[in-house]
BABAVEX-672171 format. One record per atom (N, C-alpha, C): z, x, y. Coordinates in steps of 0.001 Angstrom, whole numbers, padded with zeros to 6 digits, always signed. Example, Ala and Ser with C-alpha at 12.3 -4.5 7.8 and 13.67 -1.06 7.14 Angstrom:
<recs>
+007800+013190-005690;+007800+012300-004500;+007800+013200-003300;+007080+012850-002250;+007140+013670-001060;+007870+012900+000030;
</recs>
This chain:
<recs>
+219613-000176+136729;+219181-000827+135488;+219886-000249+134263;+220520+001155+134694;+221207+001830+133387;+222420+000286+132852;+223126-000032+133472;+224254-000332+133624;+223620-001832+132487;+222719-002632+133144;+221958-003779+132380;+221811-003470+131142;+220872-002372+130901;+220200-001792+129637;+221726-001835+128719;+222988-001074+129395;+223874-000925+128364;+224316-002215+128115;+224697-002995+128512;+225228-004069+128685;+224665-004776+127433;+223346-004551+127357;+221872-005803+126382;+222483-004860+124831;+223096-003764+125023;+223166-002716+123702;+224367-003138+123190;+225679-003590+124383;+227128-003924+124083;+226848-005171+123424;+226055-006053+123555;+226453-007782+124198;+225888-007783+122061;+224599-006822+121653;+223981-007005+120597;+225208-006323+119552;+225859-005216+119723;+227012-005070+118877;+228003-006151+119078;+228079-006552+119883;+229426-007359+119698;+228786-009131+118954;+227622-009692+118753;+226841-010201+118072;+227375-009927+117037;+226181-008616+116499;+226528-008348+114969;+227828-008248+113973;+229116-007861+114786;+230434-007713+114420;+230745-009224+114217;+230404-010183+115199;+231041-011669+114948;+229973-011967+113919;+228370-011916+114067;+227452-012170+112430;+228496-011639+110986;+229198-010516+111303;+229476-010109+109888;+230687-010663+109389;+231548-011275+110200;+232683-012236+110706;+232404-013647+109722;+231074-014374+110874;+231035-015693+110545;+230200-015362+109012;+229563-014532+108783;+228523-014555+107577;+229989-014548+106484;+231134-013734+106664;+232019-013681+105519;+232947-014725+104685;+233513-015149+106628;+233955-016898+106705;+232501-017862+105784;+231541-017631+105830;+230190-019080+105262;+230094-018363+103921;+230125-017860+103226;+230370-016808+101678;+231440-017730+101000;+233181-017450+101616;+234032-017929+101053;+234229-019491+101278;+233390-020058+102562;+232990-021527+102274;+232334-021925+101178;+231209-021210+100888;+230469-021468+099695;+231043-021967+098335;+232103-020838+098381;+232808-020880+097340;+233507-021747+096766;+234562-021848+097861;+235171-023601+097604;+234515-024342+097498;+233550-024156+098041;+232682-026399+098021;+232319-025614+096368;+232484-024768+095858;+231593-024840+094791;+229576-024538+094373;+229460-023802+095047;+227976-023932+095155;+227041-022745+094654;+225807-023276+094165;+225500-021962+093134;+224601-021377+094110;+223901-020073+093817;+222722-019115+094479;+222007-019961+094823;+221429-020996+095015;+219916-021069+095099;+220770-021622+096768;+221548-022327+096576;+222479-023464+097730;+223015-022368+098807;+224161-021247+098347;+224359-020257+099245;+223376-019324+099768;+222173-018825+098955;+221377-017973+099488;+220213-019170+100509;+219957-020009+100496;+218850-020731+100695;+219549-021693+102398;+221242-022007+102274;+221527-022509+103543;+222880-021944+103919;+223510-021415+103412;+224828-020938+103679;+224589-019709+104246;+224010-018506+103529;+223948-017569+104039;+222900-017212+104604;+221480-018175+105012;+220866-018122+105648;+221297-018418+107216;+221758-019683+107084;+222313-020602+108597;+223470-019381+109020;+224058-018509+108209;+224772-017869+108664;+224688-016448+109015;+223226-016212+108429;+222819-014590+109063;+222158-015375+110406;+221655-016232+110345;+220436-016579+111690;+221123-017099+112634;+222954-017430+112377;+223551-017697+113446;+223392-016767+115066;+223350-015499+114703;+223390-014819+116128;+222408-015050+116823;+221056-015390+116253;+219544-015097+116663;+219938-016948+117127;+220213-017818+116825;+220317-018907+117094;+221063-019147+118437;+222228-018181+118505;+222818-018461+119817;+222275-017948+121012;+221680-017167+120752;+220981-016510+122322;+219688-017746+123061;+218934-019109+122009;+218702-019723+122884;+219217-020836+123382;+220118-020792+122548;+221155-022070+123259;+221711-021530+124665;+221890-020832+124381;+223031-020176+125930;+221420-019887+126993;+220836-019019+126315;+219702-019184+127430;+219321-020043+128164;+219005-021443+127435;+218481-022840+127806;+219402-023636+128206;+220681-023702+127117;+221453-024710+127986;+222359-024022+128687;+222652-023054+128859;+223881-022657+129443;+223352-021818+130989;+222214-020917+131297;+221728-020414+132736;+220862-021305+132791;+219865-021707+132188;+219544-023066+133078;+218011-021930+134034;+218355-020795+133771;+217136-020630+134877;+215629-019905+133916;+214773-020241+135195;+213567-019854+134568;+213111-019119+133498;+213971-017781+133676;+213598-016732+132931;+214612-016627+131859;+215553-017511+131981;+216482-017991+130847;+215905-018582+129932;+215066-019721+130300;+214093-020408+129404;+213266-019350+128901;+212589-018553+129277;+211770-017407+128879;+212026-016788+127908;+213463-016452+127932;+213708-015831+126737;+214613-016100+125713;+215239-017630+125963;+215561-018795+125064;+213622-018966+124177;+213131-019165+124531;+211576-019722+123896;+211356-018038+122837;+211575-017100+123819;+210961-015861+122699;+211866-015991+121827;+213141-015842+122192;+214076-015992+120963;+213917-016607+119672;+213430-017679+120015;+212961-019030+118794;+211733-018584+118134;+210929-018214+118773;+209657-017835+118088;+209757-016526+117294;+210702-015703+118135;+210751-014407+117597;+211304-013957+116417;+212491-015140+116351;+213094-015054+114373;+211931-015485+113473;+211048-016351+113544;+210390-016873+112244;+209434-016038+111949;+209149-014553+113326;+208069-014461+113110;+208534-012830+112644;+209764-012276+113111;+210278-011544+112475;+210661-011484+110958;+211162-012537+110551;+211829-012797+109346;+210615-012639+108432;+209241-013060+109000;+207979-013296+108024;+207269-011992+108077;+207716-011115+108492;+207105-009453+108941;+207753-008820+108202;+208832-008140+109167;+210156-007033+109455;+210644-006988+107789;+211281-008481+108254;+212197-008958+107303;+211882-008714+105200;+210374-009832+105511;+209562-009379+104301;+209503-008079+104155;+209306-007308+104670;+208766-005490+104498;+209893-004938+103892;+211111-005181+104628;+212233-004675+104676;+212901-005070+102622;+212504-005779+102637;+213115-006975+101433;+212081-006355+100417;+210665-005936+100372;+210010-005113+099764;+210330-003968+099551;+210628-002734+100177;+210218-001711+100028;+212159-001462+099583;+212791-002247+099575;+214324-002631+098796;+214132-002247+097265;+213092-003500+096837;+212645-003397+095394;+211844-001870+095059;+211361-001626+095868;+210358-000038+095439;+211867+000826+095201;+212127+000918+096253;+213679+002193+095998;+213879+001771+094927;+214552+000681+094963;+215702+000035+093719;+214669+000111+092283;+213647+000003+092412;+212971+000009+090893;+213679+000404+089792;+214132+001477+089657;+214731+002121+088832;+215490+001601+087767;+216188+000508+088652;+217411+000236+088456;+217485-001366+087865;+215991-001532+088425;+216073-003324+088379;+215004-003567+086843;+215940-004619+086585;+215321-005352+084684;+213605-005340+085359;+213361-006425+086255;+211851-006575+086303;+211136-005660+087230;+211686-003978+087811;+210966-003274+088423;+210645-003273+089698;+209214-003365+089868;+208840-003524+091347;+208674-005415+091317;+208704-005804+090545;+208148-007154+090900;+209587-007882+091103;+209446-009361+091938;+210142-010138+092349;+210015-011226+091081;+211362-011519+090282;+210861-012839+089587;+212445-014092+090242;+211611-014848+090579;+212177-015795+091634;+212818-017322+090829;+213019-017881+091588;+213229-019539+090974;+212339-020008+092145;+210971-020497+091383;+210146-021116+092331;+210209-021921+093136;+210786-023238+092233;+210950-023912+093068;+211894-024040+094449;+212897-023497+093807;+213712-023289+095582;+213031-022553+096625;+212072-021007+096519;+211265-020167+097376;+210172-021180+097740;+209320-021933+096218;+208353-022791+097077;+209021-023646+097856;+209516-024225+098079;+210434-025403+098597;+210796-025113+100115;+211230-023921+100351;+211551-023093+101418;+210135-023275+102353;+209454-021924+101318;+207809-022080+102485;+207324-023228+102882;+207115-024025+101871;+206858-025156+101862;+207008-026459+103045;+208317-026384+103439;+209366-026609+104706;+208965-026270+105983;+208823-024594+105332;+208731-023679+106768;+207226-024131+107091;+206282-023770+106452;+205194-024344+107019;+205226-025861+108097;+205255-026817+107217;+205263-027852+108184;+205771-028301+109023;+207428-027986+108992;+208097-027398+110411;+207578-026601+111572;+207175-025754+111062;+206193-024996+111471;+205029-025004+112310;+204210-025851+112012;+202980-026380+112313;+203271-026953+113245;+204186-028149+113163;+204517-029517+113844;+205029-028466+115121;+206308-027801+114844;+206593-027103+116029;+205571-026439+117091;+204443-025614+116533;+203374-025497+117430;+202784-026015+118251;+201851-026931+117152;+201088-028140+117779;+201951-029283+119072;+203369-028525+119003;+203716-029956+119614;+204337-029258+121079;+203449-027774+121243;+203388-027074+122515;+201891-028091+123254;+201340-028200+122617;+200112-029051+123175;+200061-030547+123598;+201131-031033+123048;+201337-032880+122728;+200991-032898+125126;+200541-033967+125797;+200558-033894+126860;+202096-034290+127550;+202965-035631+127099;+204176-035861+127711;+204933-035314+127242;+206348-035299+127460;+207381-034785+126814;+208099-035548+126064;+207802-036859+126266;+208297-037945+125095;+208131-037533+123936;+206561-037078+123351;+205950-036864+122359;+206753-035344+121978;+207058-034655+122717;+208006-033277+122282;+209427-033515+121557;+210027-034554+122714;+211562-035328+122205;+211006-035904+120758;+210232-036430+120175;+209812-036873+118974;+209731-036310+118292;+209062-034971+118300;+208788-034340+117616;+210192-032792+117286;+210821-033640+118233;+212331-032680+118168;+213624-033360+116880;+213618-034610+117235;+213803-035587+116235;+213468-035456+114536;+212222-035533+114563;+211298-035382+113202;+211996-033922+112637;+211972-032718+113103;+212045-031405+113185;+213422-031652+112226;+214700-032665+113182;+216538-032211+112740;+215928-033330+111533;+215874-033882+111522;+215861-035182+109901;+215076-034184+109217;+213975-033429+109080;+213420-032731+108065;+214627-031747+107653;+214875-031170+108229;+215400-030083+108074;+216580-030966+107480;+217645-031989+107813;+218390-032469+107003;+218165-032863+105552;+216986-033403+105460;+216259-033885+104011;+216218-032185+103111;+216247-031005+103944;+215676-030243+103112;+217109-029214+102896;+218573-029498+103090;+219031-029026+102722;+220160-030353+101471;+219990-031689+101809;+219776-032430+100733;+219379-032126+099600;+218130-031679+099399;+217356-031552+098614;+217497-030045+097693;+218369-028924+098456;+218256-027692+098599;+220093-027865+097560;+220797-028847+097536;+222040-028675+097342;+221910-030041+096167;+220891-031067+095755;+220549-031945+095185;+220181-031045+093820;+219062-030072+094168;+218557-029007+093278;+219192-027761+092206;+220521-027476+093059;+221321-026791+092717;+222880-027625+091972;+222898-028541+091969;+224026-029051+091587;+223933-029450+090128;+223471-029448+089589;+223665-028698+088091;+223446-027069+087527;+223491-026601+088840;+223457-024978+088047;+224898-024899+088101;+224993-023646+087044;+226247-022746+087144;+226444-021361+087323;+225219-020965+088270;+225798-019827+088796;+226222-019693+089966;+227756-019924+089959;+228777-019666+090606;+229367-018546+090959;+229304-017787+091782;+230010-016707+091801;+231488-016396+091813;+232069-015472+090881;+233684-015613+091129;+233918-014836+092436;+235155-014667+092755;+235454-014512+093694;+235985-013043+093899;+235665-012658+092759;+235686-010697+092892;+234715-010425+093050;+233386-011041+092908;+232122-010583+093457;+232033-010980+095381;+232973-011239+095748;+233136-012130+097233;+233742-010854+098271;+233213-010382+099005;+233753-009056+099650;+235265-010046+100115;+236322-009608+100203;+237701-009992+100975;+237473-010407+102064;+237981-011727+102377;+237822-012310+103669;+238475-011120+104936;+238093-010925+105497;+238209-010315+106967;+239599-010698+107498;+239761-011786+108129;+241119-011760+108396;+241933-012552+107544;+242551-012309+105990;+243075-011859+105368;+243598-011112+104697;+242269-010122+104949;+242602-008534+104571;+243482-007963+105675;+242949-008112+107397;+244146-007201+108024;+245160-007647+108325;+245524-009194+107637;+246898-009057+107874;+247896-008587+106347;+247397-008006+105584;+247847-007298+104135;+247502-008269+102738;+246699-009702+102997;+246421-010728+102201;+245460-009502+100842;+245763-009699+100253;+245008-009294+098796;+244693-010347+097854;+245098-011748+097457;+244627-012745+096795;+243576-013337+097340;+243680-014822+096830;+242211-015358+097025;+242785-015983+098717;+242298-016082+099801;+242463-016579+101317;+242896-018021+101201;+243753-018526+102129;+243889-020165+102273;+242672-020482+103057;+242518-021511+102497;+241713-022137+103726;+241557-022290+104892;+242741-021884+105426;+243074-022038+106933;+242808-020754+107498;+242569-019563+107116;+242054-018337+107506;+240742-018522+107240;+239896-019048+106618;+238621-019241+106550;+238159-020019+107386;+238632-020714+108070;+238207-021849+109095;+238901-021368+110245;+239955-020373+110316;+240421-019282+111515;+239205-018722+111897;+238618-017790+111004;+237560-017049+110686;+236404-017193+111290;+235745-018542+110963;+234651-018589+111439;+234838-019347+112634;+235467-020005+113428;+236286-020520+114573;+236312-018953+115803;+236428-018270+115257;+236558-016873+115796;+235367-015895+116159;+234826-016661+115064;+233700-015346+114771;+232647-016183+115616;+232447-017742+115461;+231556-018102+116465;+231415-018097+118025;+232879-018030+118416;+233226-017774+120180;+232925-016390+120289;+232555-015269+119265;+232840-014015+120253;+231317-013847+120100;+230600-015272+119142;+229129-014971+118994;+228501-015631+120285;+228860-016269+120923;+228842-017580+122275;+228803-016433+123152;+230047-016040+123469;+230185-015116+124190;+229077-013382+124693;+228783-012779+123388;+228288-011763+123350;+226418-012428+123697;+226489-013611+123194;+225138-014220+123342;+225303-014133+124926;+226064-014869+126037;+225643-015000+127169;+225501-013904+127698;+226586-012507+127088;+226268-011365+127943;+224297-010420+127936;+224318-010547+126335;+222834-010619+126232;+221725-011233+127322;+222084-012287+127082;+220805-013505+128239;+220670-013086+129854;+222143-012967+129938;+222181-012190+131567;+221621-011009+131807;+221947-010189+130753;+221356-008999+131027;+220158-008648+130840;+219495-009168+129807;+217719-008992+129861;+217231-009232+130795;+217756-010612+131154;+216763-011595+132612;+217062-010070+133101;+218394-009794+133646;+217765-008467+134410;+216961-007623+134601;+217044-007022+132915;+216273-006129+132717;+214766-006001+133030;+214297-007502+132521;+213268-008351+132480;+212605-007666+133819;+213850-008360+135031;+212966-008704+136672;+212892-007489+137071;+213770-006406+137011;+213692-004933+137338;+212575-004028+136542;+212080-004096+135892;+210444-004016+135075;+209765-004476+135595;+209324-005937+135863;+208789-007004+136538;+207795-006691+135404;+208259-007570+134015;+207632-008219+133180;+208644-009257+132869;+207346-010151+132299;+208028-011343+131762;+208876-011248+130481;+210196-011739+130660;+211317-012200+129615;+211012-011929+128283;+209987-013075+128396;+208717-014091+126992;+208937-012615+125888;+208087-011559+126066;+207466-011021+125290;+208833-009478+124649;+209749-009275+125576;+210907-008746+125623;+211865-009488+124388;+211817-010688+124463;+213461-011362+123828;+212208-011570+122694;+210805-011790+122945;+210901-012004+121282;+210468-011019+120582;+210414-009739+120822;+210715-008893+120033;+211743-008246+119913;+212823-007830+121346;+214048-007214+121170;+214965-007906+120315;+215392-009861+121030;+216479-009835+120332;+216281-010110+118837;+215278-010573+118010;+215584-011196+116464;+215289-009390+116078;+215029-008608+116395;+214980-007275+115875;+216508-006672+116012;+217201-006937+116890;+218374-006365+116726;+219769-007506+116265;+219415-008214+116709;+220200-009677+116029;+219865-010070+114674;+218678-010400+114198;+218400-011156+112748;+218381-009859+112026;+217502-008720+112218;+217222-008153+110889;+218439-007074+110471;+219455-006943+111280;+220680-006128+110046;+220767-007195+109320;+221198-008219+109901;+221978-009358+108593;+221014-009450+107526;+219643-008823+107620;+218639-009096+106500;+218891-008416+105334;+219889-007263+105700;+219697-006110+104989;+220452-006442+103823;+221149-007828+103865;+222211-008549+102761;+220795-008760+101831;+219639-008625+102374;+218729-009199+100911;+218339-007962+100004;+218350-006573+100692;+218506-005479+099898;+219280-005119+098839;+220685-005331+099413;+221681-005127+098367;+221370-006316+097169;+220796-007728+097186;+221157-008219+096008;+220080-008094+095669;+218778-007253+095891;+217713-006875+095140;+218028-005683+094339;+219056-004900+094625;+219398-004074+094259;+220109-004484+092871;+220876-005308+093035;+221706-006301+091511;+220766-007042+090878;+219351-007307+091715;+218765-008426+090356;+218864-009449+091176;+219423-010003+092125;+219638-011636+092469;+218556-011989+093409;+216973-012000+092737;+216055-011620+093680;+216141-013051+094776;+216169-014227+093854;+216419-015627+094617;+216755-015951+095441;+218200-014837+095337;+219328-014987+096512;+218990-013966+097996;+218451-012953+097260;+217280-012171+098056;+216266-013189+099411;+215577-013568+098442;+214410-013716+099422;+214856-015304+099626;+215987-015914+099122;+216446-017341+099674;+216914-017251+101140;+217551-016085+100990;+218385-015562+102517;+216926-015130+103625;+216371-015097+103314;+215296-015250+104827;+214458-016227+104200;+213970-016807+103085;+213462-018336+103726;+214032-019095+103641;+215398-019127+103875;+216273-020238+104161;+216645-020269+105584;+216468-019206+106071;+216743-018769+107597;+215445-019078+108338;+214383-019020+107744;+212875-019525+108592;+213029-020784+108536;+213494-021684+107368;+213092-023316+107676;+214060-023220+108391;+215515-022730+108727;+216281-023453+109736;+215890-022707+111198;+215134-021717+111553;+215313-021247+112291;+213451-021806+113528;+212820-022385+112384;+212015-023291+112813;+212258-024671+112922;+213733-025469+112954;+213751-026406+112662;+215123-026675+113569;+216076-026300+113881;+217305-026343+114904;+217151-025941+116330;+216757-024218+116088;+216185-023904+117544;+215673-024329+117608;+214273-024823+116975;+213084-024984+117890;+213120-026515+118243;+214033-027720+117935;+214521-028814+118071;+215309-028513+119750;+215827-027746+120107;+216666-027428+121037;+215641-026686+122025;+214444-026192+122152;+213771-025744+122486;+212494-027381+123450;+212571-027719+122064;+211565-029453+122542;+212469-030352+123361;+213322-030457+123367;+214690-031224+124276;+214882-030920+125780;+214927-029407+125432;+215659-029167+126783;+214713-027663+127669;+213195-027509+127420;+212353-027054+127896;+211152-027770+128270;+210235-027707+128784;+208751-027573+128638;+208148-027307+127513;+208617-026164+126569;+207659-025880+125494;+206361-025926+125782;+205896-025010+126571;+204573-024803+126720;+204528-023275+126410;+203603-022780+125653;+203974-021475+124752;+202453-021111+125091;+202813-019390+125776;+202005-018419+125822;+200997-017906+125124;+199692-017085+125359;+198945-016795+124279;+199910-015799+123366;+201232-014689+123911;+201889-013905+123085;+202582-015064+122106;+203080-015817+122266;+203644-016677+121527;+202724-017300+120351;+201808-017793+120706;+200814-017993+119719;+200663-017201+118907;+200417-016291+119567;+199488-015196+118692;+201128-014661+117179;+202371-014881+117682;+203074-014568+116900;+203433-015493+115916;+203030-016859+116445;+203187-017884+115409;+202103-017767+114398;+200985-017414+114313;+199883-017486+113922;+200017-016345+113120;+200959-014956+113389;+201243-014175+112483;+201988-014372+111323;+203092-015358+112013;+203863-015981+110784;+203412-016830+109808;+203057-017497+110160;+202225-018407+109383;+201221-017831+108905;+200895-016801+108617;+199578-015768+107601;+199996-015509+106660;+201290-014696+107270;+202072-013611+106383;+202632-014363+105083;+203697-015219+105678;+203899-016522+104752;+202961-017002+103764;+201967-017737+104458;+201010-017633+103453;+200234-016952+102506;+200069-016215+102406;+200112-014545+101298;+200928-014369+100494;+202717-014726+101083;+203715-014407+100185;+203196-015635+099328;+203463-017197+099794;+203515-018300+099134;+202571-018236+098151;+201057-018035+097752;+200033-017849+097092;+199717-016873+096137;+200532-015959+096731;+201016-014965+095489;+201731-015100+094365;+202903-016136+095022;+203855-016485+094026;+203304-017747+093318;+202704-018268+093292;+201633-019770+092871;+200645-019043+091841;+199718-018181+092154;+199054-017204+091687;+200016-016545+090231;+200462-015685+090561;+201036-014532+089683;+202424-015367+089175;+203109-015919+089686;+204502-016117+088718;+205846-015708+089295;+205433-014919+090235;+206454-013723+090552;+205831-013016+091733;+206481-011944+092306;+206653-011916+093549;+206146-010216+093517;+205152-009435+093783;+205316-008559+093862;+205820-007761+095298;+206473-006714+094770;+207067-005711+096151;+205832-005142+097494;+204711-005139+096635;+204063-004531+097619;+203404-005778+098509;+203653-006828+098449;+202665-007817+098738;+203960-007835+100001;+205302-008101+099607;+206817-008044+100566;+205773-006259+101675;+206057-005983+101184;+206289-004287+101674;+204863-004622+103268;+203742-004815+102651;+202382-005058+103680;+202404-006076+104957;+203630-006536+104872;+204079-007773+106172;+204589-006851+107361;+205159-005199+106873;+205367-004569+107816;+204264-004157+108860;+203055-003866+108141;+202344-003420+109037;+201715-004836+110546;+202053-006123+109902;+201623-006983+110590;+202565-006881+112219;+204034-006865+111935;+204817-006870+112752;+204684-005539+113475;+204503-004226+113068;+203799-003080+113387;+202344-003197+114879;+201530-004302+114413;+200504-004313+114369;+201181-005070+116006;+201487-006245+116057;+201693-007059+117216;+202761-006528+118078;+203778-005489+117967;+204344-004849+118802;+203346-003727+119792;+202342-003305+119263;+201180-002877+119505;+200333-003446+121067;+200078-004842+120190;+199377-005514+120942;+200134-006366+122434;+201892-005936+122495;+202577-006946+123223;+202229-005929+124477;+203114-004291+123582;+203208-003372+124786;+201723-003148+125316;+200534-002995+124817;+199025-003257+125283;+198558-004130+126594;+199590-005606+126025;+199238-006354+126853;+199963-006250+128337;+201166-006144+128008;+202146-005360+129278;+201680-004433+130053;+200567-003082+129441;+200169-002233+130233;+198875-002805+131128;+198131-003418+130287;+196794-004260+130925;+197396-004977+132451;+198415-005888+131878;+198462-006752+133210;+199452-006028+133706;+200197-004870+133702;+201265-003955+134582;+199842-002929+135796;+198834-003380+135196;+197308-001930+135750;+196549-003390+136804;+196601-004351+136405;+195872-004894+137211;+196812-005765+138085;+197827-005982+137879;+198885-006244+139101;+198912-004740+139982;+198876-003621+139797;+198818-002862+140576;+197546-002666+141527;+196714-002520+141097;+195400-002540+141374;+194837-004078+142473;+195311-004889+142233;+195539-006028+143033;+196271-005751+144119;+197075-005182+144203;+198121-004924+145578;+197276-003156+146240;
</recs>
C-alpha cells in the first residue's frame, strides 16, 4: 500500500503544478477579453482554481467506469462545495486577522454585494436542486435536473459578465504574474496569444492525466483499508486539490481586493455545484450517503451565516469567515468516528 499511498501524494503534486499552469494561462485570458474583478474573480479564476477538483470526477466516472470510481467521483463533487464553505471560508478569514494591519477596512470584509449575493444566491439553489434530486425515484428526473443545473449556471455567468461590463477595474498587466511559458523561453513583454492557449492546452492534459493517476490509486488505497472510497475522496481530494489554489484569496485580502477574494471561492461553489454535479446526475445513480448528506447540509449552514451576515451588517466580518473552520474541523471528526464504528462492528460480525 506504501507504493499506492505515494502515488495519491505524486498524482496531487502533479495536479497542483498544472492548477498553477492553467490558473496563469485563465488570468492572462482575462485580460485580453478585457474583464474587470467582479468577472475574473467570480468565473475565470474561480472555474480555474476548481479546475483540478473538477477533473478527478470526470475521470473517476467517465473514464474507470468502476464502482468505487463512482465512489469517489460522487465524494469529489460533494467534497469541493463543502470544503470551499468551511476550510476555504476559515482560511480566507483568519487572512484578514493577520493582514489587519495593513488593510484600509481592518478585520472586516467590505465586498460588492451584489456579485457575493449573486454567487450564494446561485449556490444555494443549485444547491438544493442538486440534493433533493438524490431522492427524485427515476433517473429521467436526475437527467432533468442535470440539464436545469448547465442552463443555470450558464444564465449565471451571463449575468456575472452582464454585471461587470461597465466597470473599469481592469487590471494592467504588471499586476499579472508573467505567463509561465513565456517566461522560460526568455519572453519578458506582454505573451502572444498563442502561448496562452499553448499554456492552458498543456496545463489541462497534465491535469487529465495526474487526475487518473489519483482515481487509481485511492480506489486502491480505499480497498486495502476496506473502507469505502465515499468518505476518503471527499475529504482527501478537495483538501489537497481545491484549497492551495484558495490561498490566491489570501494574498488579495492582503491588497484590499476583498471581492476578488471571496469571488474566487463563491465563484468556484456555484460552478462546482453546477458542472460536476451535472456530470454526476448523467452518468451515476446519484444516490448519496448519510456522510454525504450530512456534508451538504454543512455547506449549506455555513453559507448561510456568511450570506445573512452580509444582508445584516453591510460587510463581511473576519471572524464570522474564520468560525467555518471549526465546522469542517467538526465533520472530519465525525467521518473518522464513523469509519471506526463500522471498522468495530464489521469485525465483531466475523
Amino acid at each position: 500500500m506504501a507504493l499506492e499511498l505515494a502515488l495519491v501524494t505524486v498524482s496531487l503534486v502533479i495536479i497542483l503544478i498544472a492548477a498553477e499552469l492553467f490558473t496563469n494561462a485563465v488570468e492572462w485570458f482575462g485580460h485580453r477579453l478585457g474583464l474587470a474583478e467582479g468577472a475574473v474573480g467570480s468565473v475565470l479564476a474561480a472555474v480555474g482554481t476548481a479546475m483540478p477538483e473538477t477533473m478527478i470526477p470526470i475521470i473517476a466516472i467517465l473514464v474507470t467506469g468502476t464502482e468505487g470510481g463512482h465512489e469517489i467521483g460522487i465524494g469529489a463533487i460533494l467534497g469541493a462545495p463543502f470544503l470551499l464553505s468551511t476550510a476555504a471560508f476559515a482560511v480566507t478569514g483568519l487572512g484578514v486577522i493577520f493582514f489587519a494591519g495593513r488593510r484600509a477596512n481592518g478585520k472586516n470584509m467590505h465586498l460588492d454585494s451584489v456579485v457575493i449575493g449573486r454567487d450564494i444566491g446561485y449556490f444555494f439553489i443549485v444547491y438544493v436542486f442538486a440534493i433533493a434530486a438524490s431522492f427524485l425515484p427515476v433517473q429521467e428526473g436526475k437527467y432533468a435536473v442535470a440539464f436545469v443545473l448547465l442552463g443555470l449556471y450558464a444564465l449565471y455567468v451571463y449575468r456575472t459578465f452582464s454585471h461587470d461590463s461597465g466597470s473599469v477595474e481592469v487590471h494592467d498587466e504588471e499586476e499579472l504574474a508573467g505567463l509561465k511559458f513565456h517566461r522560460w523561453v526568455g519572453g519578458k513583454d506582454s505573451p502572444p496569444t498563442l502561448f496562452i492557449m499553448l499554456q492552458f492546452a498543456a496545463a489541462l492534459g497534465i491535469m487529465i492525466a495526474g487526475a487518473l493517476l489519483f482515481v487509481e490509486n485511492l480506489e486502491s488505497v480505499a480497498h486495502r483499508l476496506g473502507v469505502p472510497a465515499l468518505p476518503l475522496a471527499l475529504v482527501i481530494a478537495p483538501l489537497a486539490s481545491e484549497l492551495p489554489e484558495k490561498f490566491n484569496s489570501i494574498i488579495w485580502v492582503s491588497q484590499g481586493k476583498d471581492t476578488l477574494a471571496m469571488g474566487n471561492i463563491s465563484g468556484a461553489m456555484v460552478f462546482q455545484s453546477c458542472i460536476p454535479v451535472a456530470i454526476g446526475l448523467l452518468f451515476t445513480e446519484w444516490v448519496l450517503s448519510e456522510t454525504a448528506l450530512v456534508s451538504a447540509a454543512i455547506a449549506l449552514g455555513s453559507t448561510g451565516i456568511v450570506y445573512l451576515s452580509i444582508k445584516k451588517r453591510g460587510y463581511l466580518s473576519s471572524f464570522v469567515l474564520a468560525r467555518a473552520g471549526f465546522l469542517w474541523i467538526g465533520f472530519v471528526i465525525y467521518v473518522v468516528a464513523k469509519l471506526l464504528i463500522e471498522g468495530s462492528t464489521d469485525t465483531a460480525a466475523h
